[in-house]
C-alpha positions as CSV (number, residue, x, y, z in Angstrom):
1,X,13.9,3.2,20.9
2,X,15.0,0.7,18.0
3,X,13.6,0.9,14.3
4,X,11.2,-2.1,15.0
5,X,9.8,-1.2,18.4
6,X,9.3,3.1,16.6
7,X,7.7,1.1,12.9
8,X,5.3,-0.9,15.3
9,X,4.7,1.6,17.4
10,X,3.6,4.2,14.8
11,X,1.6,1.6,12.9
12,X,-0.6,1.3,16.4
13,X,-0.9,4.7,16.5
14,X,-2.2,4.9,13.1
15,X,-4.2,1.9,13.4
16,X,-5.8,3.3,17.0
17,X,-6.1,7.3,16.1
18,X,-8.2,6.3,12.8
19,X,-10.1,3.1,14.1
20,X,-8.8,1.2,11.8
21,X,-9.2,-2.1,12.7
22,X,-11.9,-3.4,15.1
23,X,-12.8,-6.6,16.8
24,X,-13.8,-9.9,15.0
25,X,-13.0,-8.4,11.1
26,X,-11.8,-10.0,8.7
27,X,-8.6,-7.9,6.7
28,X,-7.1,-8.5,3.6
29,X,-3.4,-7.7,3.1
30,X,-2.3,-6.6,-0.1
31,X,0.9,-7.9,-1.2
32,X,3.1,-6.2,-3.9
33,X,6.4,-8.3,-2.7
34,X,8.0,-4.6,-2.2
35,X,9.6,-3.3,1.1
36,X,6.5,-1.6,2.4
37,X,3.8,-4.7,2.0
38,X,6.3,-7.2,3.2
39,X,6.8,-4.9,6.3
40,X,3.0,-4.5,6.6
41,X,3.0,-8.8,6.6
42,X,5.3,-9.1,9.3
43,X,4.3,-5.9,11.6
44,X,0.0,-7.2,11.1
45,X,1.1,-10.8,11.9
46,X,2.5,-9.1,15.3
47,X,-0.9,-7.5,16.0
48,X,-3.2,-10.1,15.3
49,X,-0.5,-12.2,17.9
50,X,-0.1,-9.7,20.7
51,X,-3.5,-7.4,20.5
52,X,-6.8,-8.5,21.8
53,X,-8.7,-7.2,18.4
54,X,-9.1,-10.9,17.6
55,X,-9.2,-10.2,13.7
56,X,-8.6,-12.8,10.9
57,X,-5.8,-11.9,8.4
58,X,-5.6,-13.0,4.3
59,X,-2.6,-12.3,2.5
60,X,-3.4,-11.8,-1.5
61,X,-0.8,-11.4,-4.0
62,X,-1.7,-10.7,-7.1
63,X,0.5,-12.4,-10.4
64,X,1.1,-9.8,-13.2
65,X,0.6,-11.4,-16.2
66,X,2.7,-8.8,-17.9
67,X,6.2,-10.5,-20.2
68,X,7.9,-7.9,-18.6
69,X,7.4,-8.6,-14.6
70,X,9.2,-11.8,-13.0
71,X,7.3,-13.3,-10.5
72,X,9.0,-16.0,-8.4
73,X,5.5,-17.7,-7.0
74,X,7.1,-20.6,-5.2
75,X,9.3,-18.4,-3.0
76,X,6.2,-16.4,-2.3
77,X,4.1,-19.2,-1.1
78,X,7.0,-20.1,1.2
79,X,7.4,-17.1,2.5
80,X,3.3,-16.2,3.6
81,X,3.4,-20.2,4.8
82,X,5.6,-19.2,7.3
83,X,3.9,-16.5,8.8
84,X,1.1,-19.7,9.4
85,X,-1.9,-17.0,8.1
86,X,-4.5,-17.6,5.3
87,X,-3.6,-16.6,1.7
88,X,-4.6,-16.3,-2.1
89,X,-2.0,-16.0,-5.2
90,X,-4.4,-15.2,-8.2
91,X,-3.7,-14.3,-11.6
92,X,-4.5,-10.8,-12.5
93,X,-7.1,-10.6,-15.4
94,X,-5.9,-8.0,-17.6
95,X,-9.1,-6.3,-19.5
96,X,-9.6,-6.6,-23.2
97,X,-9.5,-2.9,-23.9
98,X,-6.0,-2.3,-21.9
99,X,-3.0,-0.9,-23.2
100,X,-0.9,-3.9,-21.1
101,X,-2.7,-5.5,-24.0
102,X,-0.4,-3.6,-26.1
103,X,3.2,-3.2,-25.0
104,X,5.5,-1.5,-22.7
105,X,6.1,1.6,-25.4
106,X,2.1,1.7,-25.3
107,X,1.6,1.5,-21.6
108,X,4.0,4.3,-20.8
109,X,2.5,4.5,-17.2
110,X,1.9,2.8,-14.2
111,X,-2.0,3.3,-14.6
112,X,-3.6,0.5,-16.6
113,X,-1.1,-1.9,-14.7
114,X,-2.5,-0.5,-11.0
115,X,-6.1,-0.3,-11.9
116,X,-6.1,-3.9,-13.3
117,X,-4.3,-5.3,-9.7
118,X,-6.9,-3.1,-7.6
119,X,-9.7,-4.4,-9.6
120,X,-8.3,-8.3,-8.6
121,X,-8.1,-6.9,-5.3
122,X,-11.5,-5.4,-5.0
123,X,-13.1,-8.6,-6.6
124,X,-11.1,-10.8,-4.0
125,X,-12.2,-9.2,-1.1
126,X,-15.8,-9.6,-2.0
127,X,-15.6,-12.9,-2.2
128,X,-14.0,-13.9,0.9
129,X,-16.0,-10.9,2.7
130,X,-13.0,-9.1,3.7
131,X,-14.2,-6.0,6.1
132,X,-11.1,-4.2,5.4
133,X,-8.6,-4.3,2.4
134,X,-4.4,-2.8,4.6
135,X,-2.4,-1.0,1.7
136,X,1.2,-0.3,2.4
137,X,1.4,3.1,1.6
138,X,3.3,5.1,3.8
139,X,3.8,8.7,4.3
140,X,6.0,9.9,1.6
141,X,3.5,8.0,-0.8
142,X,0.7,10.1,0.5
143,X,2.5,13.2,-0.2
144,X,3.5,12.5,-3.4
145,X,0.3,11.4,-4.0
146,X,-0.9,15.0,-3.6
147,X,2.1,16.6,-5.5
148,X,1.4,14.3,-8.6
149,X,-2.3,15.0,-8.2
150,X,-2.0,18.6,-8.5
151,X,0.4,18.9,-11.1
152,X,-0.9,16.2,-13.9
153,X,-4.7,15.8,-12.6
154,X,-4.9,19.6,-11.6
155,X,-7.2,18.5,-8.6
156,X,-5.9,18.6,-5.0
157,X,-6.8,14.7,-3.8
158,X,-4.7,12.2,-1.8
159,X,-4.6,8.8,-0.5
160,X,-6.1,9.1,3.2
161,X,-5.8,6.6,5.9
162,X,-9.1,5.6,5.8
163,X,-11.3,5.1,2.9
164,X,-15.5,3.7,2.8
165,X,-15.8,2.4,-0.9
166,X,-19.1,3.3,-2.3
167,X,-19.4,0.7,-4.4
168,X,-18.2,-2.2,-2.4
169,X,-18.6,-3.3,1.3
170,X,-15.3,-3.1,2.7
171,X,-12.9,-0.1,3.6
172,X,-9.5,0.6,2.3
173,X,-7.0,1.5,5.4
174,X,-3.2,2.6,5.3
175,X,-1.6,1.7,9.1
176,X,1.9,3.6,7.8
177,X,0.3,6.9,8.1
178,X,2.6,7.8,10.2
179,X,5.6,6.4,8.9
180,X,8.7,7.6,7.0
181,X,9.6,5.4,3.6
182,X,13.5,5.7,5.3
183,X,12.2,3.6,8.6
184,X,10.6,1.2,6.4
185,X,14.0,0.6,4.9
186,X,15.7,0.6,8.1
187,X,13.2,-1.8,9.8
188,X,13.1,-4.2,7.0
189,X,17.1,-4.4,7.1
190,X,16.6,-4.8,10.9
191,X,14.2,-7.9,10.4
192,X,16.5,-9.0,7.4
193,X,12.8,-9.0,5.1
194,X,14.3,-9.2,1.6
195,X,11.9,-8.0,-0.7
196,X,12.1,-8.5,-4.7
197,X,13.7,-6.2,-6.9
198,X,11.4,-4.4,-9.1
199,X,11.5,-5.6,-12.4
200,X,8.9,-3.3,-14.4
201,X,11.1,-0.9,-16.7
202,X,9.0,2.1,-16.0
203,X,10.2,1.7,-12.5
204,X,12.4,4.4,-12.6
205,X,10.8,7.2,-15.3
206,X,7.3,7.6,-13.5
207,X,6.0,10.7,-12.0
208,X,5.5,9.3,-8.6
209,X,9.5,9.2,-9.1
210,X,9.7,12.8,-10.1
211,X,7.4,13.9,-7.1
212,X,9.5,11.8,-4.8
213,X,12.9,14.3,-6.3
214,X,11.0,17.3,-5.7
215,X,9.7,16.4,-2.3
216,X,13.3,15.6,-1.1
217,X,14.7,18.7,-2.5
218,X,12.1,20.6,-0.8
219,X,12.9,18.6,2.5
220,X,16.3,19.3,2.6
221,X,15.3,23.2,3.1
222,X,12.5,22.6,5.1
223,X,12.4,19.2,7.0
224,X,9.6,17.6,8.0
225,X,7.6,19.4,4.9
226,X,5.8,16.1,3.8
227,X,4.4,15.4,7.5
228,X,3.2,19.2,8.3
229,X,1.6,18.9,4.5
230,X,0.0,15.9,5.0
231,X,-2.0,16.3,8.2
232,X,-2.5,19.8,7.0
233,X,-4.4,18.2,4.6
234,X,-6.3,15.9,6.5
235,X,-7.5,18.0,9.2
236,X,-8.6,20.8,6.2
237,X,-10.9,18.1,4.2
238,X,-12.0,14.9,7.5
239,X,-15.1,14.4,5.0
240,X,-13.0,13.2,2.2
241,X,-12.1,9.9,4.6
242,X,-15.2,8.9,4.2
243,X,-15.8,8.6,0.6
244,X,-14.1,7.2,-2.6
245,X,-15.1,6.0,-5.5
């Protein structure tokens, strides 16, 4: 099997074991312009095409307004035009009381910046009554997810594939479950998807990065760790899918 047929595959399988997606909703795709949303565009595009779910698709991208992130809008337009679906580029609203406010040296994480996009997110799906906001998060940002979560928060919590906000009326689902950030590469060289270079400076100093080092140390003794600690996880705490915050 090729690297598009096994990334489409796996996102079915994800999408169908956690009933993710049902018939007549209405999903919001959240575009970061990275590898893993852009290969969440082009593999939901396929779905809504070739399954009978009959579900409506927006696209949202979300415009930093941070001195330090380029953002090439035009080229973005063009790119969800051609994919002939429904989409929203929006400013992001940066709070008062934010360290973005402040600087890069006073940011020092990836937090304030993350928060302020899912809050534009959140307040984007209410209005156009999105039933279900599709994250690209795949499985090695699940795991590392749990690594970073224990070591800085001290708490064991993960992203899960499927999320009921208690505050809001929609869900939060994750179709790459199942999938490997090293065949999202693969199958977005395959489908020539050229995503934009990431142009934060903290890119490369956060402790997702770290976790990502010590997870691929560890895999190198023992493959498949990530996977085996991931459902391990999921089938310990199935209440936790349920619920965020």
């Amino acid at each position: 099997m090729n690297i598009i047929d096994k990334v489409i595959k796996k996102t079915y399988r994800g999408i169908d074991n956690f009933d993710m997606i049902q018939k007549g909703d209405h999903v919001m795709i959240a575009v970061s312009w990275g590898k893993d949303s852009l290969a969440m565009l082009e593999i939901m595009t396929h779905l809504k095409k070739y399954s009978d779910l009959n579900f409506s698709i927006t696209a949202v991208y979300i415009i930093p307004e941070i001195p330090w992130i380029k953002v090439l809008s035009t080229k973005i337009e063009k790119v969800f035009k051609s994919y002939w679906i429904n989409y929203i580029i929006k400013k992001m609203n940066i709070p008062e009381k934010s360290k973005l406010r402040e600087g890069i040296e006073e940011a020092k994480t990836c937090q304030w910046c993350a928060y302020s996009r899912r809050i534009a997110l959140f307040k984007i799906a209410e209005e156009i009554k999105a039933d279900k906001i599709i994250y690209g998060h795949h499985m090695d940002d699940m795991i590392h997810t749990l690594f970073q979560n224990i070591y800085i928060g001290s708490h064991l919590k993960i992203m899960l594939p499927v999320n009921k906000m208690r505050k809001w009326d929609f869900w939060i689902i994750r179709p790459f479950v199942y999938i490997r950030e090293e065949e999202i590469k693969l199958f977005c060289k395959r489908k020539e998807i050229k995503p934009l270079k990431a142009s934060c400076p903290l890119n490369d100093i956060t402790n997702r990065k770290l976790m990502k080092r010590v997870v691929d140390d560890i895999e190198k003794k023992l493959p498949n760790f990530a996977e085996k600690a991931l459902f391990s996880y999921i089938e310990r705490f199935p209440d936790e899918i349920n619920f965020v915050k």
